[in-house]
N, C-alpha and C positions, 0 to 999 in steps of 0.2 A: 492641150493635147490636140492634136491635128488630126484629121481622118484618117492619115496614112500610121500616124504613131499608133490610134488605134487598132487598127488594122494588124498591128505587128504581136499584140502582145494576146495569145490567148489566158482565156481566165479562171482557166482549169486549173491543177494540179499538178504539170507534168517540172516545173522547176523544181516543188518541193521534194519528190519524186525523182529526182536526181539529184539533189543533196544529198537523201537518205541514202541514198546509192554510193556516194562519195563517204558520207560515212560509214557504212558498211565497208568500205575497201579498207578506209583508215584504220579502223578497229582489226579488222583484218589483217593488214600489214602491221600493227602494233602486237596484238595477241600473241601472232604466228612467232616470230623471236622469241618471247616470253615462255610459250609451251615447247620451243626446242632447249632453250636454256634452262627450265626444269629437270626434262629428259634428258639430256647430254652434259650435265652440269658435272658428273662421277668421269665421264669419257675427256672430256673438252677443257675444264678448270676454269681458268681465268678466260680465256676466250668465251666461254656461254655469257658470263658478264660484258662482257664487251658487245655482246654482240644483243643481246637483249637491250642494253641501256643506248645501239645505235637503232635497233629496232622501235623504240620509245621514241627515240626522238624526229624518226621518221616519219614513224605514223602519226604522229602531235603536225609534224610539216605538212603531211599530205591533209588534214581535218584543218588546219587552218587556211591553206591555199583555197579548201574546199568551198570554206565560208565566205573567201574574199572574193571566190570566182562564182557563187550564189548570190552575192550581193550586188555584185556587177552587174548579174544577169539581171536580176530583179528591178534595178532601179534602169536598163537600158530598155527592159521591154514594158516598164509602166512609163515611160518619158519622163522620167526623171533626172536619168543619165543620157549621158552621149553616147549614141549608138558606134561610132569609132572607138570606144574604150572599151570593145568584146573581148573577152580575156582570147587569149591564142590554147594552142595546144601544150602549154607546158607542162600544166598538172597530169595531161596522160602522160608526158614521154616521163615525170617523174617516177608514175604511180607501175608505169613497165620498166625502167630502170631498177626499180628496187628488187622484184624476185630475180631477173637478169644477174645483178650484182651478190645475191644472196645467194643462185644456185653456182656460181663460180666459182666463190671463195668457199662453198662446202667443197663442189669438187675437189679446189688446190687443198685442204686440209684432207681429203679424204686422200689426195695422191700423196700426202707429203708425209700421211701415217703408214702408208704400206712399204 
């Protein structure tokens, strides 16, 4: 490791610290489906299943992106990896795509029951 690779990688805690953080969204955006598809289960029918089991599979995609974009980090900023291989922005535009997407499709059901 070179002066400069050192240099890059503080050896605190702020990466783990940002996983945790990633996992809390995940769990989040998983939960969230699952506690409306309980409650709306007698209003909604078949759609709360639907939408629960894309909620799961969501939140499963954002917690794995999350580890592969933790692991990235970690081995770019111990010089392990190649600092060209930094993940990009994908996992936020995912992680704000999904309530985007989830508060639309309530609204078009909420228009389409009145």
């Amino acid at each position: 490791m070179t002066t400069r690779d050192a240099a890059l990688f503080d050896p605190g805690l702020q990466p783990e610290r940002t996983a945790l953080a990633w996992r809390r969204t995940a769990l989040a955006l998983t939960l969230g489906p699952l506690v409306a598809a309980r409650l709306l289960a007698p209003q909604l029918g078949l759609l709360t299943a639907v939408a629960a089991l894309l909620g799961l599979v969501v939140g499963g995609s954002i917690a794995g992106a999350a580890w592969i974009r933790y692991r990235t980090m970690h081995r770019a900023l111990t010089g392990e990896g190649h600092r060209r291989h930094l993940p990009g922005g994908a996992l936020l535009l995912m992680t704000a795509t999904v309530p985007l997407a989830g508060g639309v499709i309530a609204l078009g059901v909420l228009v389409a029951r009145l």
